[in-house]
KEBABA-856095 format. One record per residue (C-alpha): residue in three letters; x negated, y, z negated. Coordinates in steps of 0.05 Angstrom, whole numbers, plus 5000, padded with zeros to 4 digits. Last residue first. Layout:
<rs>
AlaXYZ...
</rs>
This chain:
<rs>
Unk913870058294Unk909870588247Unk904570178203Unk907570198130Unk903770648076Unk898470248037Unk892970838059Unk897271308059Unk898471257986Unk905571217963Unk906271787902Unk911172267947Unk916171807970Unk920472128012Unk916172638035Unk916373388032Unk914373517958Unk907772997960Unk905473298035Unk898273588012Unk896872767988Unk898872658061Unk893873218083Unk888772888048Unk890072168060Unk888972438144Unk883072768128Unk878972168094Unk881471568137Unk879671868199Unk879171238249Unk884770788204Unk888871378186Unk889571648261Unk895871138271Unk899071378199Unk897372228198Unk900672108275Unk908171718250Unk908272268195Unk905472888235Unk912272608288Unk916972618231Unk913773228220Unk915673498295Unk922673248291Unk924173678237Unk920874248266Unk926074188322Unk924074228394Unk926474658456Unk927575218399Unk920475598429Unk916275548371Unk918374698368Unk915974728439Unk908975008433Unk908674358372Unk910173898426Unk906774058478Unk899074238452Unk898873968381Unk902973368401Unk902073158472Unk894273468483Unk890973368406Unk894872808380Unk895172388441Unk889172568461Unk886172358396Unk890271628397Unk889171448457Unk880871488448Unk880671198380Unk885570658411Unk880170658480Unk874770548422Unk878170018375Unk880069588436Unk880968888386Unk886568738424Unk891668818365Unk888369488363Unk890669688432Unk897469368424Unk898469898360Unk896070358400Unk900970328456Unk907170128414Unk905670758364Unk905771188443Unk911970888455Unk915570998399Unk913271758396Unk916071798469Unk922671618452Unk923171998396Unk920372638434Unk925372448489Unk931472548440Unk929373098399Unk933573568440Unk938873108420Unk937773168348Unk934572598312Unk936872498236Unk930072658204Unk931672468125Unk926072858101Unk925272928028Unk924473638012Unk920074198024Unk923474588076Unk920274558139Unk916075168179Unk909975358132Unk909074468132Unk908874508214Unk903675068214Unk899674658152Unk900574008186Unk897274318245Unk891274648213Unk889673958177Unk889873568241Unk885674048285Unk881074128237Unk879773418232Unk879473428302Unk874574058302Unk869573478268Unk870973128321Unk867873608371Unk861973748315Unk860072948323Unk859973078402Unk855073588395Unk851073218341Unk849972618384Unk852571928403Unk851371568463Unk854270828468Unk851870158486Unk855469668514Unk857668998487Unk866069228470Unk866769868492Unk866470498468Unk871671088478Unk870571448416Unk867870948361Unk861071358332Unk864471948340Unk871071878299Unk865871508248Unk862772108240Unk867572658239Unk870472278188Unk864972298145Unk864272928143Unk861173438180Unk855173718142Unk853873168091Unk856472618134Unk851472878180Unk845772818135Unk848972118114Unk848571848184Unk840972058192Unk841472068268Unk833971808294Unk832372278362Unk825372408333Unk822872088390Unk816871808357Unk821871598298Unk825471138346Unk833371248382Unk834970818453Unk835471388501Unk842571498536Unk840372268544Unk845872418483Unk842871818434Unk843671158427Unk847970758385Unk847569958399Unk853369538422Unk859069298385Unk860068558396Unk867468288367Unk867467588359Unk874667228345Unk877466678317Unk872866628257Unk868366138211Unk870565578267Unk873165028237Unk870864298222Unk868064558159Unk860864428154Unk859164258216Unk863964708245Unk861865348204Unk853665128205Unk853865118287Unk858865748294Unk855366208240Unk849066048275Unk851066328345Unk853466968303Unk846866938266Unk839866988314Unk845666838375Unk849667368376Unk844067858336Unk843868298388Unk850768408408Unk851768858339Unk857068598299Unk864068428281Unk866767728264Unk874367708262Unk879867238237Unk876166848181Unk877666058180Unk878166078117Unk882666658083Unk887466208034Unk883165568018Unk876865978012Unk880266477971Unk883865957936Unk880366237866Unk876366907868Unk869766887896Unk864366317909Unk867565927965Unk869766598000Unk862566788002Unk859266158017Unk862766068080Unk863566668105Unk855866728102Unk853666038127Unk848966238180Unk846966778134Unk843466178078Unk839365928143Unk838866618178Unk834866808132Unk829266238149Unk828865778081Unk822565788031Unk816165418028Unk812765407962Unk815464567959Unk815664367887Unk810563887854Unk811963297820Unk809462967761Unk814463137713Unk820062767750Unk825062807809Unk825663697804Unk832463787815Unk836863957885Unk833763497910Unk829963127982Unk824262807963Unk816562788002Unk811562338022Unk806462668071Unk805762478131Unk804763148158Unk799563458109Unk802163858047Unk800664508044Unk803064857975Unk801865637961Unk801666087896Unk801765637837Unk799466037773Unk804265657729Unk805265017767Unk797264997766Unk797065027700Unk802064447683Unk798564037735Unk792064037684Unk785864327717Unk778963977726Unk780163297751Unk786963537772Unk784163937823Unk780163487860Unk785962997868Unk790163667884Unk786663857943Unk783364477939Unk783965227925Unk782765767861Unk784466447854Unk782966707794Unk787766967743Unk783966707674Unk789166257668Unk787765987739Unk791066267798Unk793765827853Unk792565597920Unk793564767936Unk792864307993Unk795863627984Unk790963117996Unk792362707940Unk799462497963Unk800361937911Unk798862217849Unk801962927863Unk808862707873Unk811363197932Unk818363467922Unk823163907972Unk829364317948Unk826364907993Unk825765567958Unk831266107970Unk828666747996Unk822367257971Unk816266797966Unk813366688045Unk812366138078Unk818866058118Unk820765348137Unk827965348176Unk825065138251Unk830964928286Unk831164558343Unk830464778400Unk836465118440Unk837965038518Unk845264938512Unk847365298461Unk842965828485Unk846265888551Unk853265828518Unk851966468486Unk849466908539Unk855166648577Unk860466858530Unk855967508523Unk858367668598Unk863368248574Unk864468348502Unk869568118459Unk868367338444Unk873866888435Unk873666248392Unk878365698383Unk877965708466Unk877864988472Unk871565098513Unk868965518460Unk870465038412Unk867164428461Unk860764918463Unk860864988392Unk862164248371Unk855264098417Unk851464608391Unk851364198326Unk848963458343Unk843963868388Unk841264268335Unk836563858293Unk834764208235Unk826864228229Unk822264298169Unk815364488184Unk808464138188Unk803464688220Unk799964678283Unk799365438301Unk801565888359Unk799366618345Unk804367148345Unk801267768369Unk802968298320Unk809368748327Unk809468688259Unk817868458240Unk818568198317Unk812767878311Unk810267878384Unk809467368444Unk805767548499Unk808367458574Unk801567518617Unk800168018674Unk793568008710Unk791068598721Unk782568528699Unk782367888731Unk774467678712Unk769667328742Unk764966708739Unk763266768675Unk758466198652Unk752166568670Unk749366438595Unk749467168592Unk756467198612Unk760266568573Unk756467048507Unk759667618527Unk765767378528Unk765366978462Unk763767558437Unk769367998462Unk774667318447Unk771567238375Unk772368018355Unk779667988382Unk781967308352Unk778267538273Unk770967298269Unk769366778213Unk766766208254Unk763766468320Unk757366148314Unk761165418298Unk768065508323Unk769364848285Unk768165178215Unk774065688232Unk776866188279Unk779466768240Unk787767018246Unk788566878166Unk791866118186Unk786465878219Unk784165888292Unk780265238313Unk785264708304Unk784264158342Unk789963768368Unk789862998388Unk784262678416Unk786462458497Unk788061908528Unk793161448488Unk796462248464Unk797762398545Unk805662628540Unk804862998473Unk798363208488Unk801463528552Unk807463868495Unk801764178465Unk798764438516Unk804664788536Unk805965038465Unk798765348461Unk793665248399Unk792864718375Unk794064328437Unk787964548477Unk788164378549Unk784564678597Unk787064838662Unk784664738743Unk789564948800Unk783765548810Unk787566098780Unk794465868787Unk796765668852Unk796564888829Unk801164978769Unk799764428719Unk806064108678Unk806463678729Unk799963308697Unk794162918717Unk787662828673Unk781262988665Unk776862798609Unk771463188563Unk764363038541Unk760163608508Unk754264048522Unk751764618472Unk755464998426Unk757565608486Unk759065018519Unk755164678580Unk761164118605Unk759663368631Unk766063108659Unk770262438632Unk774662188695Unk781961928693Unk782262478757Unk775862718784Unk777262368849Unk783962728857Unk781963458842Unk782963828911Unk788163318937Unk793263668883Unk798763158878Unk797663048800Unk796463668785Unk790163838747Unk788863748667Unk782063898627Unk782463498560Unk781763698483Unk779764348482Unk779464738419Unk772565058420Unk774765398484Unk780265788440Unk775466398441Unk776966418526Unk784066568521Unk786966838575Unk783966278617Unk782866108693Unk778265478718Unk772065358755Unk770264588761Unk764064198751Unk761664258686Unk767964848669Unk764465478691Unk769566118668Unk775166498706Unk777567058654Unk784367338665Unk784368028632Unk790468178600Unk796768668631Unk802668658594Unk809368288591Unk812868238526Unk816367728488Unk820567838422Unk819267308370Unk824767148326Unk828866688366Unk823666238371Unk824066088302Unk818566368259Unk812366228218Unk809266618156Unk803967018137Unk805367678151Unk799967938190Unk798067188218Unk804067108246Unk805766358257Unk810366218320Unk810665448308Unk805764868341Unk808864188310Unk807563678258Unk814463418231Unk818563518174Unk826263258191Unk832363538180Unk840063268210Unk839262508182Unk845662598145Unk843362558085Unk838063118106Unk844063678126Unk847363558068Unk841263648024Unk840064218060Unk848564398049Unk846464327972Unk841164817975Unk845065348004Unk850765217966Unk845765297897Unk843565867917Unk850366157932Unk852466027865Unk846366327830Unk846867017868Unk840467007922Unk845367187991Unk848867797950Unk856067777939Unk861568377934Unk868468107911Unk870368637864Unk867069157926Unk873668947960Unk870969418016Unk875170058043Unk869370358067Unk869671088067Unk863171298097Unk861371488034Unk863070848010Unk858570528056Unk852471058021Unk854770817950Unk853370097974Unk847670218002Unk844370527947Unk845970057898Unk841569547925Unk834669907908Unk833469757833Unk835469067845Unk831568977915Unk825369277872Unk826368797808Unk827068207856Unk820768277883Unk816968417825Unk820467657792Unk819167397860Unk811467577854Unk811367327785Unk814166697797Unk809366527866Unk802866627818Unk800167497841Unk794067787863Unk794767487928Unk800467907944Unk796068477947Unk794269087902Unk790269767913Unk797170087891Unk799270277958Unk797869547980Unk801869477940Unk808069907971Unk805969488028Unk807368858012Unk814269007981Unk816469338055Unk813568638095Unk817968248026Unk824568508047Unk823168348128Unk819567718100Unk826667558071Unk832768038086Unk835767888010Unk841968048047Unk848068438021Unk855368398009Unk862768588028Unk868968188042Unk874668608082Unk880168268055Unk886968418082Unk894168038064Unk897368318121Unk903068948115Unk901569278178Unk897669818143Unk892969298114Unk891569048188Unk890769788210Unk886069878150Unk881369308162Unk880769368233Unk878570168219Unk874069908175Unk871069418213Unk869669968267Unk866870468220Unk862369958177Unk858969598232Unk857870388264Unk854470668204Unk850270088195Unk847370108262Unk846770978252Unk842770638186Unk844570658111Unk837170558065Unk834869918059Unk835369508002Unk839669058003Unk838768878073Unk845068918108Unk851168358096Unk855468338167Unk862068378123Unk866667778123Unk873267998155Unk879567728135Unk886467808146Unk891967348114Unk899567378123Unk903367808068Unk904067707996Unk898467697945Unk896768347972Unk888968417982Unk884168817944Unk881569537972Unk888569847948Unk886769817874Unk889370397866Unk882570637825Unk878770577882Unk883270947940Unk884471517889Unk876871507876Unk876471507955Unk880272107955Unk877172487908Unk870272297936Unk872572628003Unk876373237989Unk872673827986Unk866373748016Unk871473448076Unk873974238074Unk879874278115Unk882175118128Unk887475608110Unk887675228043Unk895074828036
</rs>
């Protein structure tokens, strides 16, 4: 053996060997273990989020292999949506291009070219890291076959009166074009001016002034004896557009300490207001938009038409003031504001007509699962967490409109739905808008399918539900699913599109690992679509791995500069060294720290495991080792047994860091330290102590995969079988 372990060395030699076994694939014999891999964007480059999904699954992986289960470690990628498209849009806009430039096809086509000519790389980089993937059963969320699952569960879904289009206010960013769930808008508290402003005869409180043009009602409590005569009553108001007519009404929604107890209402534009529409529609007009879809207030903003949010709300301001219409102004009032959580832009509220999925019918199997206990969760107090939002979740807002994902199986007939609005490119690639009656007077429908870029159709509107198009004259929906609708059904559509029986042989899954954050954006999801689907649970358990900070406990960001580059390190440590410190006594839903000190300490591990199999190899004959226990050996044996029992019951608990944990001071303090001081001494023999290299190069396999294969490839003359892998060598009972 070299005086010293070189990962440079050895790594990619010994995950070819891995490779070309074919020890990735699972054993036709042997009870089932699966894990469906938590697919990363395609195209981004590997993360220190990545790097620890991939340790701590592989490390299940391996130990389950090791035991002699069937194990399938499933891998794939997402097509990531707007978060794919957000990083396309901007490498145009590099080019002096946009993605109006561009019919729906050709955009897709560009899209998928990039993600194609990207997704390699994170493969390779997992593999570095020495993922022990069935990469022959890798699947991507936009192959054919899962397509058309997707699809065909939406039809599912509508048969069975699950989805519905309706006319609601969504979380529409008008950055990246497109609405979200609730889920995907992270809300912040900040400081806003609170701006109390002449109302005809009352004073009231307002954020958001440039929305004035939207009222539809003024609203009081009910029990507040301040406001009780006006109540029912239409007030004279002096706009910023002149005077206008508008009613009060009564409403619990309305809190009396606020500002003056007095609100406006404008429904377009606020979910509150909405939902008092909602409950008042026989006495009030129903929402008026005033803020369009590109973040300007429109035609009915008169003046002010054509001004982006900000510039409206400062003019508008100004304006309230010199007409003396400004009472006064709260300059630290704090106000939760909802952000894109791709952007970071304010998320404006929007009416829009969506697609829903109606959730209660499915939270409602998940909560009695969990109840059941067909489920576990690893992680402390995230089994609340997650039965809070089944119980308090909205339903499901899946319409995305944006091009890169799976388009919605949803038909409008042109002839009878004339006021479907259109965008498109002519033939002459200029943009062109309107309603379709108008647009078929001049253009013929089968050029504006080719250059079609957007489709709005107005609540109401008739529509069909299929996976084909119904007829020539109909139109296809631009709209395409949320993510997380095609990921909520990940180990479903994977194992139904791979290899024969593997659904039937690996479904339900046994483990689901990922980061606590996304519990309920996919793991809650997985849960509703698995059951309804399947009547199972996708997997038994959930195991939440928290996120990777660094030494000082700080969460890591480019303006820290405290981002680990994984591969960097991999590069000057090995991988190994890595994943060792990425898992070291963590816990289940808590963050870790991770830095380059503590990466070097276990990168002296890897030492330490090469430089003692080469002391104990310079002291035993190399031959097969038939270790007949001596009775000096006696309480070594003993204590060898029990330390396999203690980590194999770790790992059987899902306790990957306190095994990763066990198992290096084990190694390090008992056996390099005690044990191997004894052998020098006669109170030990060395035949005992590579027994006991055998039984430690097995239970450390699964954390350092790389250095532990090496040194058992460095063992062919002493063992018994000297072309066995470690890797498919038997767990030590």
């Amino acid at each position: 053996m070299d005086k010293r372990y070189q990962p440079q060395k050895f790594e990619a030699k010994v995950y070819q060997q891995w490779e070309k076994s074919g020890s990735f694939s699972p054993t036709t014999k042997g009870k089932p273990f699966c894990i469906i891999m938590p697919p990363p964007n395609a195209n981004d480059p590997l993360h220190v989020g990545h790097a620890m999904f991939v340790t701590a699954e592989d490390i299940l992986i391996r130990y389950h292999r090791m035991k002699g289960r069937a194990s399938l470690w499933l891998p794939g990628t997402d097509h990531a949506g707007i978060e794919t498209q957000f990083v396309f849009e901007k490498k145009l806009k590099e080019k002096g291009k946009s993605r109006f430039d561009f019919d729906r096809e050709t955009l897709y086509r560009q899209i998928w070219d990039y993600v194609q000519k990207n997704s390699g790389v994170t493969v390779e980089q997992m593999k570095r890291l020495g993922a022990s993937a069935d990469w022959s059963r890798f699947k991507f969320t936009l192959d054919p076959d899962i397509v058309d699952l997707v699809i065909k569960t939406f039809v599912q879904l509508y048969q069975d009166g699950l989805v519905y289009r309706d006319l609601r206010l969504v979380n529409y960013c008008t950055r990246c074009g497109t609405a979200f769930s609730d889920l995907e808008v992270k809300h912040v508290e900040r400081p806003v001016p609170l701006y109390y402003i002449k109302y005809g005869p009352f004073t009231l409180a307002t954020v958001r002034p440039e929305t004035k043009f939207g009222d539809t009602a003024i609203a009081v409590h009910p029990q507040d004896k301040r406001y009780q005569k006006w109540i029912g009553q239409e007030v004279e108001v002096q706009g910023l557009l002149g005077k206008f007519k508008i009613k009060v009404i009564a409403d619990d929604y309305v809190d009396p300490e606020f500002g003056t107890g007095v609100v406006k209402i404008t429904p377009a534009h606020d979910p509150n207001d909405f939902a008092v529409w909602q409950r008042h529609k026989q006495e009030i007009p129903g929402p008026k938009q005033v803020i369009g879809f590109d973040g300007k207030l429109n035609e009915l903003a008169g003046k002010y038409a054509g001004l982006f949010i900000n510039q409206a709300r400062k003019k508008v301001v100004s304006d309230l003031t010199k007409a003396g219409l400004l009472e006064k102004v709260d300059q630290s009032y704090q106000h939760s504001i909802g952000l894109c959580y791709r952007c970071k832009s304010p998320i404006e509220p929007l009416p829009m007509p969506q697609f829903f999925i109606k959730v209660k019918p499915l939270t409602q199997k998940v909560l009695q699962a969990i109840k059941d206990k067909k489920v576990k969760i690893h992680g402390t107090g995230y089994n609340k967490v997650l039965k809070h939002w089944l119980t308090n979740l909205k339903d499901w807002n899946i319409s995305r409109q944006i091009v890169w994902g799976i388009r919605l199986p949803v038909w409008y007939k042109t002839g009878s739905n004339a006021k479907i609005k259109i965008n498109f490119l002519d033939k002459n690639n200029q943009p062109v808008k309107g309603t379709i009656d108008r647009l078929l007077k001049k253009y013929s429908l089968k050029e504006i399918k080719h250059g079609l870029q957007s489709l709005q159709a107005p609540v109401g509107t008739d529509y069909v539900v299929s996976p084909t198009s119904p007829g020539k004259n109909y139109l296809q929906s631009t709209d395409t699913f949320d993510t997380w609708f095609s990921s909520a059904q990940w180990p479903i559509l994977t194992l139904k599109t791979n290899q024969k029986n593997d659904f039937k042989r690996f479904y339900p899954t046994n483990v689901m690992e990922t980061a606590y954050d996304i519990l309920i954006f996919w793991v809650m999801r997985m849960l509703m679509m698995g059951l309804y689907l399947t009547d199972k649970v996708p997997f038994q358990e959930v195991y939440l791995h928290g996120l990777v900070r660094d030494e000082q406990g700080r969460k890591m960001s480019k303006s820290l500069g405290n981002v680990i580059n994984p591969l960097g390190l991999v590069e000057q440590y090995g991988a190994d060294a890595l994943r060792m410190a990425l898992v070291m006594s963590t816990t289940a839903g808590r963050d870790s720290a991770v830095g380059e000190d503590k990466i070097k300490g276990m990168r002296n591990l890897t030492n330490k495991i090469w430089n003692a199999a080469r002391f104990i190899t310079l002291n035993v004959e190399p031959e097969s080792q038939q270790w007949q226990a001596h009775k000096k050996d006696k309480k070594f044996a003993i204590r060898l047994d029990q330390i396999s029992a203690e980590i194999t019951q770790l790992l059987d608990k899902l306790k990957i860091g306190l095994a990763a944990e066990k198992t290096y001071n084990y190694f390090w303090h008992w056996f390099c330290d005690e044990c191997i001081e004894k052998a020098k001494t006669d109170q030990l023999s060395y035949e005992a102590l590579f027994h006991g290299l055998i039984v430690f190069l097995k239970l450390l396999h699964p954390f350092v995969p790389f250095v532990t294969e090496a040194v058992w490839q460095e063992l062919k003359p002493w063992r018994k079988y000297p072309n066995q892998l470690l890797i498919t060598s038997k767990w030590p009972e």
